[in-house]
C-alpha positions as CSV (number, residue, x, y, z in Angstrom):
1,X,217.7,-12.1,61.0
2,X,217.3,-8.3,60.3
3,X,219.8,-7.1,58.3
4,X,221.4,-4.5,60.7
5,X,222.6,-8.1,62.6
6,X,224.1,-9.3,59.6
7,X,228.1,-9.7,60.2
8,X,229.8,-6.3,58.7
9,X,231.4,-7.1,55.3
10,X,229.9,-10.5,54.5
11,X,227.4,-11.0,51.6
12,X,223.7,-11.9,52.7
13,X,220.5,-12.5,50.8
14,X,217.4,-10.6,51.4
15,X,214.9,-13.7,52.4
16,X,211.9,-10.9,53.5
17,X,210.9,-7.1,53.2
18,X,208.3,-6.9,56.0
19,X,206.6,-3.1,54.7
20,X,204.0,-2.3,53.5
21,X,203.5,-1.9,49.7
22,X,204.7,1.8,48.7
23,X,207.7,1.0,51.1
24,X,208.1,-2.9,49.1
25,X,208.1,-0.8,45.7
26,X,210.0,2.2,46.9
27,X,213.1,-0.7,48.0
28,X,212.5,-2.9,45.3
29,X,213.3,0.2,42.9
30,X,216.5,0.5,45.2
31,X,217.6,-3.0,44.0
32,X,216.6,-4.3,47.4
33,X,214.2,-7.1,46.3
34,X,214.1,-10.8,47.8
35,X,216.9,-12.5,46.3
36,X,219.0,-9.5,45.9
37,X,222.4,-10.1,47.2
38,X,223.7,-7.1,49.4
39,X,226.4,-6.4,52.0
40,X,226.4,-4.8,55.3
41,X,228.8,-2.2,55.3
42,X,228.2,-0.4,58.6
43,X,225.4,-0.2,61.1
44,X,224.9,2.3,64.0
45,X,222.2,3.2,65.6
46,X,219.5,1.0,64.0
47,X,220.6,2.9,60.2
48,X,222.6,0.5,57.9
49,X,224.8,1.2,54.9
50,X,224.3,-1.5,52.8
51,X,226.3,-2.1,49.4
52,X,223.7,-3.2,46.6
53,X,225.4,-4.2,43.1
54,X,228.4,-1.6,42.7
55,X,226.6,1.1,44.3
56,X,225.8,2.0,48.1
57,X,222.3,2.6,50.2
58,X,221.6,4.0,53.2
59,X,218.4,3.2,55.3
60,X,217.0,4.3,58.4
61,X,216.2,2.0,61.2
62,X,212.7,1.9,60.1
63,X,213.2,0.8,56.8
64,X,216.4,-1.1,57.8
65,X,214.0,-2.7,60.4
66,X,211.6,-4.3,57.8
67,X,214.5,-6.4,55.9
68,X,215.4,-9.9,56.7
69,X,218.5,-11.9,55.5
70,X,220.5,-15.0,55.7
């Protein structure tokens, strides 16, 4: 599922980053690699705020878009 439908507040694990390779990098730099565990903390309007180790990320809905969890 694309991780701006993941349930607010409960750990998921990136399973795909559908991008193309700058935007793969510029994530994977961001902590946000497959395997990573992250959280959704808040999603509107297609942007999520996602918490990644002990720190916090915001994406757009185009980036968001391109990640898949479960």
């Amino acid at each position: 599922m694309p991780v701006r439908m993941a349930p607010v507040g409960e750990e998921v694990e990136i399973k795909r980053v559908s991008a193309n390779e700058k935007v793969k990098r510029h994530l994977e730099n961001l902590g946000l690699a497959i395997g990573q565990k992250v959280t959704l903390v808040a999603s509107q309007g297609g942007s999520v705020i996602l918490k990644v180790k002990e720190g916090r990320i915001a994406l757009d809905p185009q980036m968001a878009a391109g990640l898949f969890v479960a």
